[in-house]
PDB file of N, CA, C and O in Angstrom:
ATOM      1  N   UNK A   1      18.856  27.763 -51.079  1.00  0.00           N
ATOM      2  CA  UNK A   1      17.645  27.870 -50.275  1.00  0.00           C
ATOM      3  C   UNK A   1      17.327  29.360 -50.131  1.00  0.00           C
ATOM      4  O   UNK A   1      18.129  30.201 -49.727  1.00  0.00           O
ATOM      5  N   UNK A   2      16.180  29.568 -50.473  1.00  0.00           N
ATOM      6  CA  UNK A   2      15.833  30.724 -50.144  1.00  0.00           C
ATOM      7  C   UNK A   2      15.465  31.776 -48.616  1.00  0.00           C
ATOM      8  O   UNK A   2      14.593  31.348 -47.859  1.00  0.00           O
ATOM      9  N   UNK A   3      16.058  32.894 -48.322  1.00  0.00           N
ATOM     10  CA  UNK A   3      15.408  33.153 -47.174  1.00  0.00           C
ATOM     11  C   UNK A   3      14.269  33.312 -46.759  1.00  0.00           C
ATOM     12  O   UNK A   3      14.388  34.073 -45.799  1.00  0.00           O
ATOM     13  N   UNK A   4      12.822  32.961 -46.944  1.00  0.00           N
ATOM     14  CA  UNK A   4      11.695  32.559 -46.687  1.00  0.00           C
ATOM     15  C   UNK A   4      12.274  30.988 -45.808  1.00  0.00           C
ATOM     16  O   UNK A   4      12.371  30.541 -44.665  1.00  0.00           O
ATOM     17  N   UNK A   5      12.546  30.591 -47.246  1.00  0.00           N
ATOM     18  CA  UNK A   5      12.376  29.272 -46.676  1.00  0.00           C
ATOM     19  C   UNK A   5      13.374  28.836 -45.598  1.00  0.00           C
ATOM     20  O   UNK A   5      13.046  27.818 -44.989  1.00  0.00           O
ATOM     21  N   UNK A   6      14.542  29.419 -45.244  1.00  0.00           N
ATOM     22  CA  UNK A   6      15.125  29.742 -44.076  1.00  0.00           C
ATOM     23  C   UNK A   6      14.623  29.789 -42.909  1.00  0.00           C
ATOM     24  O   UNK A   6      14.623  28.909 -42.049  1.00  0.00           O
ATOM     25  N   UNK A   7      14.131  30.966 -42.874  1.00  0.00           N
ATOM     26  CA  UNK A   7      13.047  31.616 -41.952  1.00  0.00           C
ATOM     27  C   UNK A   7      12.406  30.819 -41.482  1.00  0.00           C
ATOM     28  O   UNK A   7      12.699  30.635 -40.301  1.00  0.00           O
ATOM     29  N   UNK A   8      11.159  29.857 -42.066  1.00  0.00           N
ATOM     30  CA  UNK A   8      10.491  29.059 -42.173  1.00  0.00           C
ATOM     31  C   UNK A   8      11.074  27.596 -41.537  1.00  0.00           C
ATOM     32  O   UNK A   8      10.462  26.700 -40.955  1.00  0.00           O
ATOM     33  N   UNK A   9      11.999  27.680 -41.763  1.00  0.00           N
ATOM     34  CA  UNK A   9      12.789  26.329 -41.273  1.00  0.00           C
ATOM     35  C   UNK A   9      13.374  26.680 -39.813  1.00  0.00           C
ATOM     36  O   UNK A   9      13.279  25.677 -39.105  1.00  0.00           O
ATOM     37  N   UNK A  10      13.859  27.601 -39.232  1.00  0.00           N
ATOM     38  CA  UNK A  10      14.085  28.393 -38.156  1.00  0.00           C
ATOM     39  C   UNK A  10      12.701  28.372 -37.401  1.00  0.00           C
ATOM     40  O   UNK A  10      12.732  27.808 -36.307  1.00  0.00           O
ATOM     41  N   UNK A  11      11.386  28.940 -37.841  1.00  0.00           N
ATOM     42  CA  UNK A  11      10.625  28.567 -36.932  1.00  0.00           C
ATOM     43  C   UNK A  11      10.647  27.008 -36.544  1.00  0.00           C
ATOM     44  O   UNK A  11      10.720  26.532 -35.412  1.00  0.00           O
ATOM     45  N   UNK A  12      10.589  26.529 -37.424  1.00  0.00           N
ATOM     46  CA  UNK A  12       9.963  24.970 -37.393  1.00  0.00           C
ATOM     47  C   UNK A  12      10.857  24.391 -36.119  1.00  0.00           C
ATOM     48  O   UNK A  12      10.336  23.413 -35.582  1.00  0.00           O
ATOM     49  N   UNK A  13      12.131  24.835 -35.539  1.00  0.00           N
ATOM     50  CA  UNK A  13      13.215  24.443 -35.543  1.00  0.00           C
ATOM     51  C   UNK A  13      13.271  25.092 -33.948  1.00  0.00           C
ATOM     52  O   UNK A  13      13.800  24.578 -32.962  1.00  0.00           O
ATOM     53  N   UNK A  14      12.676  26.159 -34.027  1.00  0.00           N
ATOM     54  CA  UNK A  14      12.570  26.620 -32.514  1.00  0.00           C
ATOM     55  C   UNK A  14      11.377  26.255 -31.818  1.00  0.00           C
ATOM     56  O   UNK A  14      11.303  26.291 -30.590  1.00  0.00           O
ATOM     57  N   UNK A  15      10.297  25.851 -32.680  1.00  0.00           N
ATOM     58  CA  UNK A  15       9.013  24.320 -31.811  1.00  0.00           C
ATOM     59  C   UNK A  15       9.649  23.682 -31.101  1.00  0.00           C
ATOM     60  O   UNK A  15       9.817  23.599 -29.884  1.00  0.00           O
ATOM     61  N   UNK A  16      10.177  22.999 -32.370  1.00  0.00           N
ATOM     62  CA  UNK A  16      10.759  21.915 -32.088  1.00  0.00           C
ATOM     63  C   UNK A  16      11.865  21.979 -30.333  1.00  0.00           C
ATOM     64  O   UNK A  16      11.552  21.551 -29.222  1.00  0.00           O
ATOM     65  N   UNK A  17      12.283  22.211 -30.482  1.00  0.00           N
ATOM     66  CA  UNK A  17      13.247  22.975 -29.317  1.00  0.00           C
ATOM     67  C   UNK A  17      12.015  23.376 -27.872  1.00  0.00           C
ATOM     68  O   UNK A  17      11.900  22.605 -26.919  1.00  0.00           O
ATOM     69  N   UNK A  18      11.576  24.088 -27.935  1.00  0.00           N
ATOM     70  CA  UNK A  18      10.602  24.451 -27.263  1.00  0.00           C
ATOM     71  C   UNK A  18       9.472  23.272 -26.973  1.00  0.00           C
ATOM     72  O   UNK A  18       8.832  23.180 -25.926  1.00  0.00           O
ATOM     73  N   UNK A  19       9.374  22.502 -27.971  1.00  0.00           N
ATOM     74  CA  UNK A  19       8.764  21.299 -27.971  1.00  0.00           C
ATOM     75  C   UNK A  19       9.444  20.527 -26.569  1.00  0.00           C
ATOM     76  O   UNK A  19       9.118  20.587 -25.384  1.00  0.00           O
ATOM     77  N   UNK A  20      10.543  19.777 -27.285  1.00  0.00           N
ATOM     78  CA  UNK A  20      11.429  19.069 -26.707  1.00  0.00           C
ATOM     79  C   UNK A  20      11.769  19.732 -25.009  1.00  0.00           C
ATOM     80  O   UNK A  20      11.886  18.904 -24.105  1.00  0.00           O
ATOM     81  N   UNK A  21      11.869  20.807 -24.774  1.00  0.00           N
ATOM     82  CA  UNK A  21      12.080  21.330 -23.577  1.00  0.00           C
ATOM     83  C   UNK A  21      10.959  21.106 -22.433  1.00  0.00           C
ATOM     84  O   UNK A  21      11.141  20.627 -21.314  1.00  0.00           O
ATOM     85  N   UNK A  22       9.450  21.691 -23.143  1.00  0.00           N
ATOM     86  CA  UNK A  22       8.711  21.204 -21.963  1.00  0.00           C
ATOM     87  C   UNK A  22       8.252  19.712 -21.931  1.00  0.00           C
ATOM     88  O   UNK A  22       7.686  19.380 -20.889  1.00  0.00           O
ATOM     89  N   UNK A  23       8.419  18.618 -23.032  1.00  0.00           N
ATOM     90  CA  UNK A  23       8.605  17.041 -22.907  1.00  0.00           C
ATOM     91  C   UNK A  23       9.914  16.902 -21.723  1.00  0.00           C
ATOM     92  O   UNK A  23       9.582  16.223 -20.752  1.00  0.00           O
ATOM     93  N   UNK A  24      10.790  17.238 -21.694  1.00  0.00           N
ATOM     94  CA  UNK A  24      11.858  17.391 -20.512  1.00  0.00           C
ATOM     95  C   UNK A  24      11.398  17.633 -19.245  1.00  0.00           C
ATOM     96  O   UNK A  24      11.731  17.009 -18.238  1.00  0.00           O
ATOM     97  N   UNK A  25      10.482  18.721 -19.320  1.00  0.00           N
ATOM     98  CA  UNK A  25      10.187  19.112 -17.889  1.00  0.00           C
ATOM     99  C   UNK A  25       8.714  18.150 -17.601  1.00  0.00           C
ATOM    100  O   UNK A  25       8.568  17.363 -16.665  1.00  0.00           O
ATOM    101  N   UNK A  26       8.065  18.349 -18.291  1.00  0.00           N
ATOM    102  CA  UNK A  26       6.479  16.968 -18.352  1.00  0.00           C
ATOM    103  C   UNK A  26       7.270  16.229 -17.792  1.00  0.00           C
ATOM    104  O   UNK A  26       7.150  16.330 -16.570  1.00  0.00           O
ATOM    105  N   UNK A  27       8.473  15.118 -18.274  1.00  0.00           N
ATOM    106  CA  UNK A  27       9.243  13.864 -18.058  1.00  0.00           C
ATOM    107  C   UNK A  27       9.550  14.381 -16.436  1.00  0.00           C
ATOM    108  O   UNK A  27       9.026  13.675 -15.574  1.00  0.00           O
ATOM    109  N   UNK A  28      10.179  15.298 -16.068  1.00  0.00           N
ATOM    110  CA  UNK A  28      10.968  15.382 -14.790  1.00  0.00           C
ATOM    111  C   UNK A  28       9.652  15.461 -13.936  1.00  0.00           C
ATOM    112  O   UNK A  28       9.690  14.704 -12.966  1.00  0.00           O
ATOM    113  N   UNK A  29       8.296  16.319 -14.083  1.00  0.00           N
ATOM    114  CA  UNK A  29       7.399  15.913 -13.022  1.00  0.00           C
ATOM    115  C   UNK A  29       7.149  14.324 -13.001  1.00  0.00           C
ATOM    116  O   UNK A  29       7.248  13.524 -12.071  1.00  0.00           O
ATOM    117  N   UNK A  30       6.745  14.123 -14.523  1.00  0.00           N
ATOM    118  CA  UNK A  30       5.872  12.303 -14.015  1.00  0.00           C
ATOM    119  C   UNK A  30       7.506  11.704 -13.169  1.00  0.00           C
ATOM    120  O   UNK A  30       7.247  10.907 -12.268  1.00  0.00           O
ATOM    121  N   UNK A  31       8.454  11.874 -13.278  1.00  0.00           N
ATOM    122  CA  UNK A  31       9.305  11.050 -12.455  1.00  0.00           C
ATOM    123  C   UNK A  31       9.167  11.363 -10.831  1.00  0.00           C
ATOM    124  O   UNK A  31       9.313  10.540  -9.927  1.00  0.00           O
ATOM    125  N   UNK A  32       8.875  12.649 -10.712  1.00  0.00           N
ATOM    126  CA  UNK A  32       8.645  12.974  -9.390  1.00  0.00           C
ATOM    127  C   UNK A  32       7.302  12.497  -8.643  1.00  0.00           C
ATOM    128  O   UNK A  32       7.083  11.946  -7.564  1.00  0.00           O
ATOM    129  N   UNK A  33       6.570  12.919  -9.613  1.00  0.00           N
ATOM    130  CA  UNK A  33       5.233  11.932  -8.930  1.00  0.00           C
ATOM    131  C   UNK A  33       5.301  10.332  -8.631  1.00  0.00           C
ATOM    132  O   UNK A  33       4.831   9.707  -7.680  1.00  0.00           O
ATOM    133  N   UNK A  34       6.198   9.778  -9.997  1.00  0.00           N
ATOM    134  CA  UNK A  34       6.339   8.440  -9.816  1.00  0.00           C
ATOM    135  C   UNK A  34       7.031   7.842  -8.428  1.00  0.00           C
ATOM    136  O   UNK A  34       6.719   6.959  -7.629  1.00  0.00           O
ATOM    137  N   UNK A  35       8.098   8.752  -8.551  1.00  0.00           N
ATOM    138  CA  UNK A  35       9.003   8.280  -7.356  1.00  0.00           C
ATOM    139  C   UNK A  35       8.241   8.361  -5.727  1.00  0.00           C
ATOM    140  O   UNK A  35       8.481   7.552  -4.831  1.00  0.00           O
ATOM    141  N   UNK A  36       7.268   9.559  -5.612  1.00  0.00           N
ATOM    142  CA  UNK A  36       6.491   9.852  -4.707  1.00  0.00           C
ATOM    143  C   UNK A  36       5.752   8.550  -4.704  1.00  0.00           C
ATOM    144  O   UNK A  36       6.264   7.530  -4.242  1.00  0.00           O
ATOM    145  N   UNK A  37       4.728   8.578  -5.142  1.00  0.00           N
ATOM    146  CA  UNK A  37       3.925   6.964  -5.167  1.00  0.00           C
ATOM    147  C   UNK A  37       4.272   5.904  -4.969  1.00  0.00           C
ATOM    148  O   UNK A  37       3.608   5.061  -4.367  1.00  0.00           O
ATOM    149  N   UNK A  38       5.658   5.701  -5.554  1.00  0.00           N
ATOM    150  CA  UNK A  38       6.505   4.168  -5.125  1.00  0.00           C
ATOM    151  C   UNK A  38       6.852   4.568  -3.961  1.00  0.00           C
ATOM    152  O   UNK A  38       7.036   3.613  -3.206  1.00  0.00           O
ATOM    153  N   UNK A  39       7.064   5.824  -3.369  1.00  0.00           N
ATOM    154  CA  UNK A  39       7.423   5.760  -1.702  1.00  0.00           C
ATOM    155  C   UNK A  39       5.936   5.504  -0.786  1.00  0.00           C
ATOM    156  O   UNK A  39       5.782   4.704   0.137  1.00  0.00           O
ATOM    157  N   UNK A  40       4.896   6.478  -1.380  1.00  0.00           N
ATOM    158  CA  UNK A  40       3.834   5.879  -0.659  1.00  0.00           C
ATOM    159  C   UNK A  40       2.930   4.672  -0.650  1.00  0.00           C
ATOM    160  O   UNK A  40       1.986   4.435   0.104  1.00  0.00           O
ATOM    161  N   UNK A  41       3.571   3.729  -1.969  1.00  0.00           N
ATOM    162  CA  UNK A  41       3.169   2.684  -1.553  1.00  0.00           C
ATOM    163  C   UNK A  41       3.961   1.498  -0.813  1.00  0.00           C
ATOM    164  O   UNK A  41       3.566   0.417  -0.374  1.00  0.00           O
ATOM    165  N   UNK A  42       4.913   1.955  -0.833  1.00  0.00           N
ATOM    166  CA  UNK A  42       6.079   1.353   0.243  1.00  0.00           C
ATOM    167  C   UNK A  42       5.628   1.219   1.573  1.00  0.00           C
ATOM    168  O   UNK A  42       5.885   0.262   2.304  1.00  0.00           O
ATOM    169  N   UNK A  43       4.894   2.285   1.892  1.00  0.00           N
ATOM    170  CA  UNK A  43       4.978   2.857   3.119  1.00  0.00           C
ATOM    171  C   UNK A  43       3.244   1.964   3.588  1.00  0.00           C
ATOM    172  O   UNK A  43       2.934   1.365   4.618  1.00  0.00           O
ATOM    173  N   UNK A  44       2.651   2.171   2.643  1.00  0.00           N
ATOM    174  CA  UNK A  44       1.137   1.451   3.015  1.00  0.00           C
ATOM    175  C   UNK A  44       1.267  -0.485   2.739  1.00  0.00           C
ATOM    176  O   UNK A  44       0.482  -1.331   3.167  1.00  0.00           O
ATOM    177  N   UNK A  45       2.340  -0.678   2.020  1.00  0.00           N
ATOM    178  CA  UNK A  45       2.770  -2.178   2.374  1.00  0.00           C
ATOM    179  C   UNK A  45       3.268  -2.443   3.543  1.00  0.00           C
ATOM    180  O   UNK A  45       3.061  -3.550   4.039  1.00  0.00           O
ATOM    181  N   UNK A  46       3.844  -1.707   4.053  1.00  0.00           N
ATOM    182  CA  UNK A  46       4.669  -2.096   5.232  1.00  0.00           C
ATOM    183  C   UNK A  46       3.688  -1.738   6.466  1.00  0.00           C
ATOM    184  O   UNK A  46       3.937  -2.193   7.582  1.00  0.00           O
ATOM    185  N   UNK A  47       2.634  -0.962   6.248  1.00  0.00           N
ATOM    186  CA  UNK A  47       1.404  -0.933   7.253  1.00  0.00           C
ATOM    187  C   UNK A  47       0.936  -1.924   7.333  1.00  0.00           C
ATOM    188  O   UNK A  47       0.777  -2.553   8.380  1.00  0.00           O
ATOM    189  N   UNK A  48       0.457  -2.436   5.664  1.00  0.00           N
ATOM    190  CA  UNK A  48       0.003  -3.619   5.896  1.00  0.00           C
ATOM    191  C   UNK A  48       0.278  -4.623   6.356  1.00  0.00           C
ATOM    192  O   UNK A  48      -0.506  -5.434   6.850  1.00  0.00           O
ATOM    193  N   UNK A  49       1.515  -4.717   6.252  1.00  0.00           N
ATOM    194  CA  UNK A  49       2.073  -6.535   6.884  1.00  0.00           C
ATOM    195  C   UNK A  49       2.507  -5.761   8.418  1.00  0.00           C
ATOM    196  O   UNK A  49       2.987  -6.422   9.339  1.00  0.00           O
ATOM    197  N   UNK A  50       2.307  -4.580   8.499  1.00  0.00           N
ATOM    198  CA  UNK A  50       2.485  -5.125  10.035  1.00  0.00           C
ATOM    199  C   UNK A  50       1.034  -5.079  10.761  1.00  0.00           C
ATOM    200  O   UNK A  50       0.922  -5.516  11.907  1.00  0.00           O
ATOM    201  N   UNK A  51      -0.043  -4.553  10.080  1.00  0.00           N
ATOM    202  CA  UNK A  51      -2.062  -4.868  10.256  1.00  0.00           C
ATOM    203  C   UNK A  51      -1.616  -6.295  10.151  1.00  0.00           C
ATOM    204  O   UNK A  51      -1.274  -6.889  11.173  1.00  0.00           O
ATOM    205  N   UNK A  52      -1.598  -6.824   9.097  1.00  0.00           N
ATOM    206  CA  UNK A  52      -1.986  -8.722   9.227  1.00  0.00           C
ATOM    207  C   UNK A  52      -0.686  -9.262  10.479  1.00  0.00           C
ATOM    208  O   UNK A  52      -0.921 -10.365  10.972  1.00  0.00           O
ATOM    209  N   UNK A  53       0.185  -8.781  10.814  1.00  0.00           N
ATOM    210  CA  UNK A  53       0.941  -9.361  11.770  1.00  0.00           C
ATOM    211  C   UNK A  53       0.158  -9.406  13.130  1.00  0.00           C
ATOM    212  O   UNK A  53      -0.203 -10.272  13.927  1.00  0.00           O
ATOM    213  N   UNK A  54       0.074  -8.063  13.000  1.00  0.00           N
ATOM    214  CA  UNK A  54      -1.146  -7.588  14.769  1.00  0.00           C
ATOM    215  C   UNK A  54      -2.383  -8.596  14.364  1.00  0.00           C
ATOM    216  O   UNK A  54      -2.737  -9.316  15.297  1.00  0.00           O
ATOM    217  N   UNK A  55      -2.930  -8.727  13.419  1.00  0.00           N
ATOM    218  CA  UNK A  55      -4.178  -9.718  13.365  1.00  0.00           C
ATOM    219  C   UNK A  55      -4.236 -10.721  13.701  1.00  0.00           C
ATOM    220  O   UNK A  55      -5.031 -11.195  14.512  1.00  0.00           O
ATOM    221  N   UNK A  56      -3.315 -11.281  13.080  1.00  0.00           N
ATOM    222  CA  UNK A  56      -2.697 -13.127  13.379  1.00  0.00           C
ATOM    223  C   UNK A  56      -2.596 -12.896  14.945  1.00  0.00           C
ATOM    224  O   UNK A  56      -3.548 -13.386  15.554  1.00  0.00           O
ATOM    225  N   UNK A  57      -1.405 -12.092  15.930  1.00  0.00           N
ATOM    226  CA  UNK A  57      -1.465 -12.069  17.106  1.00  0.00           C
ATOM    227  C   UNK A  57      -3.199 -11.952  17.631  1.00  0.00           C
ATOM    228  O   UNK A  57      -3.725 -12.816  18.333  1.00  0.00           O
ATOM    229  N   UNK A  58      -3.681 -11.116  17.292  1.00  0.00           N
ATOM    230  CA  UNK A  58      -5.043 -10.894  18.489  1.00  0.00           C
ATOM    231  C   UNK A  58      -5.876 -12.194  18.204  1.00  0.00           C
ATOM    232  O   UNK A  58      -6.528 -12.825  19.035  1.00  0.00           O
ATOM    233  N   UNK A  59      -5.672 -12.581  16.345  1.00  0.00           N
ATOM    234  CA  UNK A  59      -6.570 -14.044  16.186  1.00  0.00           C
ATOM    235  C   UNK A  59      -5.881 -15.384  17.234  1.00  0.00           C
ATOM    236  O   UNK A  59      -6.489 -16.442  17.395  1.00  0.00           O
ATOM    237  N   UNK A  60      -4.401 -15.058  17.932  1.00  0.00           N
ATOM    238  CA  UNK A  60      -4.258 -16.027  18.242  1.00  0.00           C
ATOM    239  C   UNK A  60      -4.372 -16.046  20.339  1.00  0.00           C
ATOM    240  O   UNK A  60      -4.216 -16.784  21.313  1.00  0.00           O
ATOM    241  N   UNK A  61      -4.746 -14.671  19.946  1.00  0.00           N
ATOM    242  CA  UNK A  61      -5.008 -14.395  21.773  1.00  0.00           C
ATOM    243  C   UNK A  61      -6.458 -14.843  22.011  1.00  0.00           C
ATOM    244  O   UNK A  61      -6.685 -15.472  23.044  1.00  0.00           O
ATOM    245  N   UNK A  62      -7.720 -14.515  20.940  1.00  0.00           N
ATOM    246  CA  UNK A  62      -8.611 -14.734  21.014  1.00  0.00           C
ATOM    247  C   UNK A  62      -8.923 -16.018  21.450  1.00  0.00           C
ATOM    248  O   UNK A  62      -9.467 -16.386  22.491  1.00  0.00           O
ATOM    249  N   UNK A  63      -8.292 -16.946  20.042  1.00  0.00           N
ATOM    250  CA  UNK A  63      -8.712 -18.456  19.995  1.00  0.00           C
ATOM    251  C   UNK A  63      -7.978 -18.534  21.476  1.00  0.00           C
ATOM    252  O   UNK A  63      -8.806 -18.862  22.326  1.00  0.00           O
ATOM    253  N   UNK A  64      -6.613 -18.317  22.040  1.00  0.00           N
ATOM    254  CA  UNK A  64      -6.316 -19.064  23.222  1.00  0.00           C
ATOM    255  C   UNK A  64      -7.588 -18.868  24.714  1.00  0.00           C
ATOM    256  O   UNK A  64      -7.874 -19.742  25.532  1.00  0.00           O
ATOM    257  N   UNK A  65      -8.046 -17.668  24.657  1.00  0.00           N
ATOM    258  CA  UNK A  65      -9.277 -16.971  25.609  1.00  0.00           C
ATOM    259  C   UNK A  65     -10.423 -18.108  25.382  1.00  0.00           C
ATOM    260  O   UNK A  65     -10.936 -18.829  26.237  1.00  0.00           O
ATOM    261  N   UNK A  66     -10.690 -18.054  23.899  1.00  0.00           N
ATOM    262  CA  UNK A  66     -11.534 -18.821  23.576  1.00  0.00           C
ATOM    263  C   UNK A  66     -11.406 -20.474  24.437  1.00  0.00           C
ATOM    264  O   UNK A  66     -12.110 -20.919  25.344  1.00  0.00           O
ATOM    265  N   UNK A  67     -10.638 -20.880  23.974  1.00  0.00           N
ATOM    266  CA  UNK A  67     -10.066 -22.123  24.684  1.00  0.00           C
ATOM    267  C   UNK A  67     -10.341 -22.274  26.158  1.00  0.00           C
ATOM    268  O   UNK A  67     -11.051 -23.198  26.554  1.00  0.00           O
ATOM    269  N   UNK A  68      -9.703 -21.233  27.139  1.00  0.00           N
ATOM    270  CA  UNK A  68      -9.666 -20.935  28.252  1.00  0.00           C
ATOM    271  C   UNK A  68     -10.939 -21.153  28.664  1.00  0.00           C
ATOM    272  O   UNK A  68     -11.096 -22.036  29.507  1.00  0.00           O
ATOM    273  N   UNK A  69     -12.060 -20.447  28.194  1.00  0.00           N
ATOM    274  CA  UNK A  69     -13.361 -20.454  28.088  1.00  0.00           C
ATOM    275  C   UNK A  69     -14.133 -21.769  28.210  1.00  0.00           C
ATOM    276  O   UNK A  69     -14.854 -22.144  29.135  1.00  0.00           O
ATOM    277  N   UNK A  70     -13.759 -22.496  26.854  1.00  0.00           N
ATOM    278  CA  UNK A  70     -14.192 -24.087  26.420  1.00  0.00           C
ATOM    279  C   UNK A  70     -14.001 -24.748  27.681  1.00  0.00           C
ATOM    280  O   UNK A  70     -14.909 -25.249  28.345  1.00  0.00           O
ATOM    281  N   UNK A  71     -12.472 -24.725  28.061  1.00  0.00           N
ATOM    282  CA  UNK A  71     -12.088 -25.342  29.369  1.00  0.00           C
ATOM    283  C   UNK A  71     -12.947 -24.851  31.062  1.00  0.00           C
ATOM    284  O   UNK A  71     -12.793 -25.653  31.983  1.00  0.00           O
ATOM    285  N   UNK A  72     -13.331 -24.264  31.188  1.00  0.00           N
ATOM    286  CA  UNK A  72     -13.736 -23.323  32.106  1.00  0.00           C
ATOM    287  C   UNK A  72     -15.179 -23.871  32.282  1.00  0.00           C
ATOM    288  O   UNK A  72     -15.738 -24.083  33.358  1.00  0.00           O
ATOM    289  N   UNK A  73     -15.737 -24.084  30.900  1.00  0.00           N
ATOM    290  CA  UNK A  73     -17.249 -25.038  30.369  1.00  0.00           C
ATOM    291  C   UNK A  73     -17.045 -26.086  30.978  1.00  0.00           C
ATOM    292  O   UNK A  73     -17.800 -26.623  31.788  1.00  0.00           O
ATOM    293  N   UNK A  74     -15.626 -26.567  30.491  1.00  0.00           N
ATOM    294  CA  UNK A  74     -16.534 -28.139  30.515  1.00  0.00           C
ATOM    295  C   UNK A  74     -15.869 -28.795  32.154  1.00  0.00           C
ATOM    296  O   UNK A  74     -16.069 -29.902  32.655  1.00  0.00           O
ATOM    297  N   UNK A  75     -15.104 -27.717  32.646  1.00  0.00           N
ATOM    298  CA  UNK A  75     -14.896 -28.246  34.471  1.00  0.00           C
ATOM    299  C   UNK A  75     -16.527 -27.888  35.233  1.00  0.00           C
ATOM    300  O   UNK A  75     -17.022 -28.477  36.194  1.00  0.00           O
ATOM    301  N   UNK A  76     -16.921 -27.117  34.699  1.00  0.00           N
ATOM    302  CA  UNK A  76     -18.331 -26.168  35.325  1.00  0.00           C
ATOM    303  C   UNK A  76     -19.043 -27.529  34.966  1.00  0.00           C
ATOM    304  O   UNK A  76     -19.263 -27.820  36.141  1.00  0.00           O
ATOM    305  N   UNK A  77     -19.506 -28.452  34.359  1.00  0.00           N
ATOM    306  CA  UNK A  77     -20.068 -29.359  33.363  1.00  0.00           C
ATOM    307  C   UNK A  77     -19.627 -30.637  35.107  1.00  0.00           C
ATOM    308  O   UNK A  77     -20.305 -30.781  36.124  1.00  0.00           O
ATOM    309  N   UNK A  78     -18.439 -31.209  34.771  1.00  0.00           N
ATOM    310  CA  UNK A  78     -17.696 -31.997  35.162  1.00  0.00           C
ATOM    311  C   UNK A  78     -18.261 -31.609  36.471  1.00  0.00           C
ATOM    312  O   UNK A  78     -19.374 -32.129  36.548  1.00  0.00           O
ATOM    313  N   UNK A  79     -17.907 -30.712  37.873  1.00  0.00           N
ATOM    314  CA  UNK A  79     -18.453 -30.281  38.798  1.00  0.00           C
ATOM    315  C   UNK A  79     -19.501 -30.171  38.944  1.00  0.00           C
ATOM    316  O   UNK A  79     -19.873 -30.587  40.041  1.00  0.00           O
ATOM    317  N   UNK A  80     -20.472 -29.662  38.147  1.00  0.00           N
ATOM    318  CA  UNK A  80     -21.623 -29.749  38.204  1.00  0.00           C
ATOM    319  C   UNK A  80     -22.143 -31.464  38.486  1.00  0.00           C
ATOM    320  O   UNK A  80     -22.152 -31.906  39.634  1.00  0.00           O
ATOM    321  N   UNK A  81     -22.402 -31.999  37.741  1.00  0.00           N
ATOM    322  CA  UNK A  81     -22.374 -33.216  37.452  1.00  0.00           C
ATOM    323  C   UNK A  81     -21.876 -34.303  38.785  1.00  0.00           C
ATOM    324  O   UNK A  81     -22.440 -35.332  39.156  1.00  0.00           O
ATOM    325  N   UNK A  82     -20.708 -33.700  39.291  1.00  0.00           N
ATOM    326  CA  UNK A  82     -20.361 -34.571  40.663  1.00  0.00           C
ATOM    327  C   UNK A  82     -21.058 -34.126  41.514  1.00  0.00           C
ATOM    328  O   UNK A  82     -21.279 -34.824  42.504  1.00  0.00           O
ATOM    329  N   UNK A  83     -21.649 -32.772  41.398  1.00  0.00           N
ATOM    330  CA  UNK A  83     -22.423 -32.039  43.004  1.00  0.00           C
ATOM    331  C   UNK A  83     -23.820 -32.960  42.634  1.00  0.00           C
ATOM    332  O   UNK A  83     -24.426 -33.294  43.652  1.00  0.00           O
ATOM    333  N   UNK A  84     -24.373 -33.382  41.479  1.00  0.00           N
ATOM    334  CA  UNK A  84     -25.650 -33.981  41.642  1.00  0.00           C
ATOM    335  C   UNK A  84     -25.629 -35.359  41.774  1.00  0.00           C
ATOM    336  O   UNK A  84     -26.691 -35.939  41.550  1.00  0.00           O
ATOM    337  N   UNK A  85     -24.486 -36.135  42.143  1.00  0.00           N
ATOM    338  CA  UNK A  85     -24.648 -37.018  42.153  1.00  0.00           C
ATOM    339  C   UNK A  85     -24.607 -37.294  43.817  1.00  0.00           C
ATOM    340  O   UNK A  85     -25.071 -38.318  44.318  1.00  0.00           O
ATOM    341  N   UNK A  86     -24.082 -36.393  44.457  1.00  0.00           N
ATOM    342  CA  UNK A  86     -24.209 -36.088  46.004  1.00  0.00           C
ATOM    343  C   UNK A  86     -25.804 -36.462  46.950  1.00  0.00           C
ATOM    344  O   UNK A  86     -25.880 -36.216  48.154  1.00  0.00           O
TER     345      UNK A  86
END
């Protein structure tokens, strides 16, 4: 082999290398970002189910108010109804 073509093969050879090094470091950010994101979406799931937990509770304070209400109607109804028959 000639030294040109040595030479020539030596560059090719320190790309390569240099190549491969910042694919290493590219690789080590996307893992860091990745790992970041799987924590922040961890973190916005677990908001979420505890939003739909609080929801279900206030949907079920409502409907009971609600109820309270219905009931409250229909004695007002019932009373009413006996005072006119007075």
């Amino acid at each position: 082999m000639s030294l040109e073509n040595m030479e020539a093969l030596e560059v090719r050879v320190r790309r390569l290398v240099n190549l491969v090094q910042e694919l290493k470091q590219t690789n080590e950010g996307l893992k860091d970002d990745l790992q970041q994101a799987t924590e922040r979406l961890a973190k916005q799931s677990e908001l979420f189910s505890d939003w739909e937990e609080e929801r279900g509770d206030i949907r079920k304070r409502i409907e009971t108010v609600l109820g309270d209400l219905d009931f409250l109607e229909c004695s007002d109804e019932v009373a009413g109804g006996i005072g006119d028959k007075s």
